[in-house]
Legacy VTK file of the C-alpha trace (Angstrom):
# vtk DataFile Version 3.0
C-alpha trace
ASCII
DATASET POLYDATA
POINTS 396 float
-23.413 2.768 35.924
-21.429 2.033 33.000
-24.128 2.223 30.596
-24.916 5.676 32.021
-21.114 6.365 31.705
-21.047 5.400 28.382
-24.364 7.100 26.849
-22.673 10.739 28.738
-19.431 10.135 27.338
-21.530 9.694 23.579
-23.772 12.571 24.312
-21.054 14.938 25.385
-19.211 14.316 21.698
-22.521 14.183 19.698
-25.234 16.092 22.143
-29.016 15.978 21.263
-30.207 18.442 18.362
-31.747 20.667 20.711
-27.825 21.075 22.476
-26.464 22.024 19.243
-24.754 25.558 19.445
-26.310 28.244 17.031
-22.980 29.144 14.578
-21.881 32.635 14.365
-18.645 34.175 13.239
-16.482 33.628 15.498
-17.108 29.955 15.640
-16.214 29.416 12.100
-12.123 29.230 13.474
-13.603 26.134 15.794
-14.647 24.384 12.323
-11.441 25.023 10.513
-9.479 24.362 13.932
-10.943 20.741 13.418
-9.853 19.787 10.131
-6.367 20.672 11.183
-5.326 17.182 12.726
-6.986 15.454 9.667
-4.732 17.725 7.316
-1.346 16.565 9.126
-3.019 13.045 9.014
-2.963 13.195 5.240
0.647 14.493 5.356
1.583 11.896 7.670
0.086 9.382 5.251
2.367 10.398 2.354
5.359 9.747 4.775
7.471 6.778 5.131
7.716 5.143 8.912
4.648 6.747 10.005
2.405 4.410 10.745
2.364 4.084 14.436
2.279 8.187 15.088
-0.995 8.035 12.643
-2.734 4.955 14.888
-1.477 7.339 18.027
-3.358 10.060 16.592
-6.597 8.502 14.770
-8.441 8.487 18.290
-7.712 12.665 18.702
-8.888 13.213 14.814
-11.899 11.748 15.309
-12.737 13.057 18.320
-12.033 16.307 16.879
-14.584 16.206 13.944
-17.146 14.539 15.443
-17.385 16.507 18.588
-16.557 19.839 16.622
-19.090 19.558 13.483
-21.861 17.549 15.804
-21.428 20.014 18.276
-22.520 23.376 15.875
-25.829 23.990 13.250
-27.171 26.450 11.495
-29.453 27.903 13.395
-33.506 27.772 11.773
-35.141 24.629 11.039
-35.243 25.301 7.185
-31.250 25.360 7.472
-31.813 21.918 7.866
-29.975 20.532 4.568
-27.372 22.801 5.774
-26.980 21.122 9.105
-27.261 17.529 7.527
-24.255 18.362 4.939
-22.177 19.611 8.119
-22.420 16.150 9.990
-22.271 14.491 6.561
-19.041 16.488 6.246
-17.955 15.056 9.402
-18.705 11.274 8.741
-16.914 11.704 5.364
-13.565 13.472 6.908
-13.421 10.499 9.845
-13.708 7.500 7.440
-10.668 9.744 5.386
-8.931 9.697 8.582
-9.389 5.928 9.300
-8.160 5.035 5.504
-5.045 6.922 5.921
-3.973 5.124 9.504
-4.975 1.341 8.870
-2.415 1.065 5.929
1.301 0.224 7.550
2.441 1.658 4.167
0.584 5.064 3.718
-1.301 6.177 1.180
0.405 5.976 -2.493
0.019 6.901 -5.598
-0.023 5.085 -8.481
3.139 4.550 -9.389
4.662 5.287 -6.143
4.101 4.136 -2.438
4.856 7.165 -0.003
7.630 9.091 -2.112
6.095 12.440 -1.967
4.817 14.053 -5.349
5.166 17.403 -4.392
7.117 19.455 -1.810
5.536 20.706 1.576
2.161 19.960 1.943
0.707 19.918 -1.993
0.815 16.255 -2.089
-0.779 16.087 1.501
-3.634 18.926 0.039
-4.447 16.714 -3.187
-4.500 13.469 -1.167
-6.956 15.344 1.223
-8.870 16.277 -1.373
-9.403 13.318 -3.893
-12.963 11.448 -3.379
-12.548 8.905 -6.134
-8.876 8.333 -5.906
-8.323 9.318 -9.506
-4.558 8.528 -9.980
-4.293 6.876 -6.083
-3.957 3.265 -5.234
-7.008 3.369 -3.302
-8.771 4.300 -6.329
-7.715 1.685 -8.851
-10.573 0.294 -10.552
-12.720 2.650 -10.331
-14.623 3.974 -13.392
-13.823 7.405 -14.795
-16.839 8.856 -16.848
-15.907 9.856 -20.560
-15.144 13.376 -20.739
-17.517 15.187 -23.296
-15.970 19.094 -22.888
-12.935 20.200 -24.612
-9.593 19.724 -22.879
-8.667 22.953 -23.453
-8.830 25.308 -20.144
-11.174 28.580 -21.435
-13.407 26.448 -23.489
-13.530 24.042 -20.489
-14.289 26.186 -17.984
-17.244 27.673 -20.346
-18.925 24.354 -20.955
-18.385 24.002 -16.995
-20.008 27.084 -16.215
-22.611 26.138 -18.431
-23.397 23.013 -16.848
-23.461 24.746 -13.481
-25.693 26.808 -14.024
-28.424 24.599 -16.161
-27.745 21.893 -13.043
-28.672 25.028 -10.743
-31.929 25.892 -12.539
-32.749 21.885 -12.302
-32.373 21.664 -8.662
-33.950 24.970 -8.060
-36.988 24.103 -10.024
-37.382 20.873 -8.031
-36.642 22.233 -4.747
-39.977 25.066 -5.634
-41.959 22.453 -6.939
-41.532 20.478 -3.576
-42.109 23.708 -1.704
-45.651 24.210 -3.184
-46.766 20.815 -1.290
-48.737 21.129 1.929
-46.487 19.059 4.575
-43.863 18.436 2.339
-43.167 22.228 2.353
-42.904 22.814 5.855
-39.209 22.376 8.207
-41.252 20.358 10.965
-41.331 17.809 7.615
-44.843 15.643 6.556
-45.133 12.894 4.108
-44.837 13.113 0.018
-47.175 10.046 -0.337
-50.323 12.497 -1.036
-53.667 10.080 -1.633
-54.886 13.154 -3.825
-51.553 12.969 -6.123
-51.312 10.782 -9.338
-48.282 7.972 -9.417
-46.258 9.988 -11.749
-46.546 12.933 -9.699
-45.696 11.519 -6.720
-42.521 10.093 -7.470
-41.170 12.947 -9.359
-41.314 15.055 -6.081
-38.038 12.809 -4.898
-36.310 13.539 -7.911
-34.474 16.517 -6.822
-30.065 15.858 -6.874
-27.510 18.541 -6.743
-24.542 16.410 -6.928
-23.403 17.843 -10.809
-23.887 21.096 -9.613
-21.580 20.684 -6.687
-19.314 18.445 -8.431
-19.115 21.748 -11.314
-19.005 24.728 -8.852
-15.748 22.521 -7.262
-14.430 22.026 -10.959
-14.528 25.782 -11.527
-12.462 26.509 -8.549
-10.130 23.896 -9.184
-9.231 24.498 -12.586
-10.086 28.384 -12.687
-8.561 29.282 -9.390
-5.869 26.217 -8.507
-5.162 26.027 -12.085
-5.294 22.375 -12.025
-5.483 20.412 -15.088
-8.712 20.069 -16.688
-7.730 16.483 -17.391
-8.189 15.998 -13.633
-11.533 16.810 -12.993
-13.729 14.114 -15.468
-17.246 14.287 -15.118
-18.807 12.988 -11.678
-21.795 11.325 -13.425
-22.313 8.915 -16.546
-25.733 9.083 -17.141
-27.040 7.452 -14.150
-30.869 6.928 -16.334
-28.943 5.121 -19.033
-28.249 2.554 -16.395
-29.592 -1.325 -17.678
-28.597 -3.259 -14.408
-27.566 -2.154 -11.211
-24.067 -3.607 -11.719
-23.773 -0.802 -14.108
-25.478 2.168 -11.766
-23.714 1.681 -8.935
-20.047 0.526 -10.014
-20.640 3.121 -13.182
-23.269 5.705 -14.070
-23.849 6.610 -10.055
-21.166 9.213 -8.960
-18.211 7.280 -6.751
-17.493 10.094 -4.596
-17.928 8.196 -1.730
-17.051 5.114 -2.391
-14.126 4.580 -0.258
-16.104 6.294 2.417
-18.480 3.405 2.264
-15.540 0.740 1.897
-13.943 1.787 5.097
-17.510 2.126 7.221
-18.402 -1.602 6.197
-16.748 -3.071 2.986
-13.055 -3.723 4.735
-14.838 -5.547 7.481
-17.344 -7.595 4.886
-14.071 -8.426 2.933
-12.400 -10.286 5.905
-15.759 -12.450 6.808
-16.492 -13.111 3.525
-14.453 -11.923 0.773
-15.915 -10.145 -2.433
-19.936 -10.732 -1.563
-18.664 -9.864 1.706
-17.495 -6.234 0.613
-20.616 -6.249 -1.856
-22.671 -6.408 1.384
-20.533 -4.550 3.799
-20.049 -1.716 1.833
-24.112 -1.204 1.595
-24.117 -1.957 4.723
-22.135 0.751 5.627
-23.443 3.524 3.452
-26.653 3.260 4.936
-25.631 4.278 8.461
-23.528 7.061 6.919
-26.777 8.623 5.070
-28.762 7.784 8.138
-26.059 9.800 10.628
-26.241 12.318 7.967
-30.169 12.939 7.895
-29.504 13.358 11.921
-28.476 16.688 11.464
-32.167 17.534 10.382
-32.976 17.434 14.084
-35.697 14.750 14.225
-33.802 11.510 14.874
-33.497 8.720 13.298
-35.108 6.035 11.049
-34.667 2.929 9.489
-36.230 2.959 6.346
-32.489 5.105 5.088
-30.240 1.805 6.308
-33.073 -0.704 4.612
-32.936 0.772 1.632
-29.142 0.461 0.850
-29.105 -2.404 2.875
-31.270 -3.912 0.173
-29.027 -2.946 -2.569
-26.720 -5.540 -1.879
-28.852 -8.945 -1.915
-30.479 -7.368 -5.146
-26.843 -6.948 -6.517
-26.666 -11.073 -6.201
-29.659 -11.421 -7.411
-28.261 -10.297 -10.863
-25.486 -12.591 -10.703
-27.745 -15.103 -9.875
-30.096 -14.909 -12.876
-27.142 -14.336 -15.169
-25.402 -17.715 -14.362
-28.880 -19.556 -14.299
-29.646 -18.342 -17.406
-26.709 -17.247 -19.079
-28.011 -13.600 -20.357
-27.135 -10.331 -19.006
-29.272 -8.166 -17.222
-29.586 -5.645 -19.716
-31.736 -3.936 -22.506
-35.802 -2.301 -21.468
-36.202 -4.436 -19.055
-32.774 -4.067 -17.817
-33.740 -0.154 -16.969
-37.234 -0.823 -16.098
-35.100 -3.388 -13.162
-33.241 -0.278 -12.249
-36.089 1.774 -12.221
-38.144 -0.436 -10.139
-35.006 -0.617 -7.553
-34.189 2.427 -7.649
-36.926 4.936 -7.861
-39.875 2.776 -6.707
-37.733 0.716 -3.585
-36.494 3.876 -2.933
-39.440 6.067 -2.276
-39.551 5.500 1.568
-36.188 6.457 1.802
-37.111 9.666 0.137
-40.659 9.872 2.204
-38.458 9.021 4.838
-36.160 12.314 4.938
-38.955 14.260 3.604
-41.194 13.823 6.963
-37.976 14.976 8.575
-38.558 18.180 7.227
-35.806 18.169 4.174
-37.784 19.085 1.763
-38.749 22.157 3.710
-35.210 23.143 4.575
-33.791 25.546 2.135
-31.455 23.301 -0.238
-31.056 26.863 -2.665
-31.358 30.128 -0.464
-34.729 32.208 -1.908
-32.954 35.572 -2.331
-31.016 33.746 -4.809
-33.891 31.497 -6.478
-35.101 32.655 -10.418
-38.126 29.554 -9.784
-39.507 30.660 -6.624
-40.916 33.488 -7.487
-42.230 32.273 -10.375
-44.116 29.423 -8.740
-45.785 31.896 -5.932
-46.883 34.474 -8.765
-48.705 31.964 -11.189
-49.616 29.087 -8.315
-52.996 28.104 -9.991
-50.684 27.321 -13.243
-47.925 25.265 -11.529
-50.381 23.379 -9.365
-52.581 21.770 -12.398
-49.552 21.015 -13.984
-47.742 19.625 -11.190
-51.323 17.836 -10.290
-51.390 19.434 -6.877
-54.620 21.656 -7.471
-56.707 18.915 -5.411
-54.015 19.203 -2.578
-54.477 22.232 -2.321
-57.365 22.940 -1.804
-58.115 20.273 0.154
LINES 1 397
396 0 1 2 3 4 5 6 7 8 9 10 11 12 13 14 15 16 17 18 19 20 21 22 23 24 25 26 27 28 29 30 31 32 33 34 35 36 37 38 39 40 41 42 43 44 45 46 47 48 49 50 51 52 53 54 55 56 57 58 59 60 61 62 63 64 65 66 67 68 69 70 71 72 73 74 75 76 77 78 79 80 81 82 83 84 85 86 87 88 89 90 91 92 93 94 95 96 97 98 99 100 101 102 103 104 105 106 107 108 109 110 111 112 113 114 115 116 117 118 119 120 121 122 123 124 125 126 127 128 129 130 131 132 133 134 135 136 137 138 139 140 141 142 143 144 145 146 147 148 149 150 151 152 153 154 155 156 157 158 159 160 161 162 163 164 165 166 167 168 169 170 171 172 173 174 175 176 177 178 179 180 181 182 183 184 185 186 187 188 189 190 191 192 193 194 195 196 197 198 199 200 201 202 203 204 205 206 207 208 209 210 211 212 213 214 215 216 217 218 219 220 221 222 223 224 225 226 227 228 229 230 231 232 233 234 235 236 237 238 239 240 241 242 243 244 245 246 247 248 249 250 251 252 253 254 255 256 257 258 259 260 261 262 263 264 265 266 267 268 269 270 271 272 273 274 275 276 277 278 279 280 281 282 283 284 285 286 287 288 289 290 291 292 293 294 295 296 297 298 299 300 301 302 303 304 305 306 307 308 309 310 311 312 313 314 315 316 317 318 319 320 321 322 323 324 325 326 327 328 329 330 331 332 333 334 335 336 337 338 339 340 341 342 343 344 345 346 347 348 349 350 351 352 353 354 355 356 357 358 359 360 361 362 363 364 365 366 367 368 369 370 371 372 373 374 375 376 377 378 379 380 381 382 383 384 385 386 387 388 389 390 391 392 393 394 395
């Protein structure tokens, strides 16, 4: 009975995929209507003597997301990208939530500890919307890529828009590629592990990432449109393929957008059993629940092969400590990156295959009407195919 109670309280705040409610119009009001109690969480968080209205309130904010953004999708199955960045959206705004209750002190800045920076709600707003905690306590520590435009606001905004748009074309070109592969191509999803494909092939159909694009298009409308400082918006990537260790790619080179998100799912709690490996292992730990809860919104449930994978990251983490103290040397240098590679791109490919058979790399990631590569790749297919080696696919 109160196993039954339980599983129809979970269901009624996160139904099954098939219970989700089509969005229209007039529902869009629901989805702002839920980040409203998040927004006066941030402002409480900037306020002195707050603490025990936010731990009051932390129960009703999460509720609120999760039972609002779980609750609505896209409808179409190759919306499903859109549907998995709406619950991602959701995982992301409760772990915000949790960070600014379990602090008795608030949330600070640098140099202060709740004084408010700005009047009304601005402080609240750029609290709310900070990922890496650039200028934060939260975000001490963490690394801040070297900035390679020019400072100044119309010449950074060009080399912005610039980058934008050449990340667009990138993912766009991947995303048709992917589309041309029988399985792969479909919503329902199918595997990318093709017997008929070469290696290289293979693995260059998980290759696809839109997170500079993103990361740009938000840069644009914060320094174009809020008229923030350009200062303020570094780049969101170091060359993640320069990477020699995985030290370096994920405390570095990998964007850190998240990484408090991760910290409060499982790195807090790792801390207090067992200090830093602890939140080395927690903080995996946790991100691989968050992707997996993600990938739910593609509609076909879940899988473990997501958690393993980051899971993994951690113990592989130690293992570089461990050879460097046994040996003395640094994981670095050729075979450094061919370490990363290996952990990375090969380790990682049933993560990939994973969402993939889940039908992401069927959903629409860039909408056609607005695709310059599609078109090309269904006009000249015979081309694209031999080069892509997918001609024996095909026809197969």
């Amino acid at each position: 009975m109160v196993m039954f109670s339980v599983h129809h309280l979970y269901r009624t705040i996160i139904p099954y995929p098939q219970d989700r409610i089509p969005i229209e119009p007039r529902h869009v009001l629901h989805l702002v209507a839920a980040l409203v109690p998040l927004m006066y969480m941030a402002y409480l968080a900037r306020r002195p003597d707050t603490f025990l209205l936010r731990v009051m309130l932390l129960p009703l904010v999460v509720l609120s997301l999760l039972g609002t953004f779980f609750r609505f999708k896209i409808d179409g199955v190759e919306y499903g990208p859109n549907n998995w960045g709406l619950t991602s959206l959701a995982l992301t705004c409760v772990a915000r939530a949790i960070d600014y209750t379990w602090r008795p002190e608030g949330t600070g800045a640098d140099s202060d500890s709740t004084v408010p920076s700005s009047p009304g709600c601005t402080d609240a707003l750029e609290l709310l919307f900070t990922n890496r905690g650039i200028g934060w306590k939260f975000g001490v520590g963490v690394h801040v890529p070297k900035e390679h435009r020019s400072l100044e606001r119309s010449a950074f905004l060009s080399e912005t828009l610039a980058s934008c748009l050449c990340s667009f074309l990138v993912v766009d070109a991947c995303e048709s590629f992917i589309k041309l592969v029988p399985g792969v191509n479909s919503p329902e999803g199918g595997t990318m592990f093709r017997p008929e494909l070469p290696i290289p092939q293979r693995y260059i159909l998980s290759t696809a990432t839109g997170f500079e694009m993103c990361y740009d298009l938000s840069t644009l409308i914060g320094v174009g449109l809020l008229s923030n400082e350009p200062s303020s918006w570094p780049p969101v990537m170091d060359h993640p393929w320069r990477s020699d260790s995985l030290h370096v790619f994920w405390a570095k080179r990998w964007h850190q957008t998240l990484r408090e998100t991760f910290f409060v799912y499982g790195g807090f709690f790792g801390g207090i059993v067992a200090g830093n490996i602890g939140t080395v292992f927690g903080t995996f730990i946790g991100s691989g629940p968050v992707h997996e809860c993600g990938a739910y919104g593609l509609g076909h449930g879940f899988d473990p092969h997501v958690i393993f994978f980051f899971a993994l990251q951690a113990p592989l983490l130690i293992l570089e400590r461990v050879w460097t103290r046994a040996t003395g040397l640094r994981v670095k240098g050729i075979y450094g990156r061919l370490w990363v590679y290996f952990c990375i791109v090969i380790l990682g490919q049933p993560l990939m295959d994973s969402w993939h058979r889940r039908g992401f790399g069927g959903g629409y990631i860039i909408d056609p009407r607005i695709s310059p590569i599609r078109p090309t790749t269904y006009t000249a297919p015979s081309t694209v195919y031999r080069v892509l080696g997918l001609h024996s696919v095909c026809l197969s």
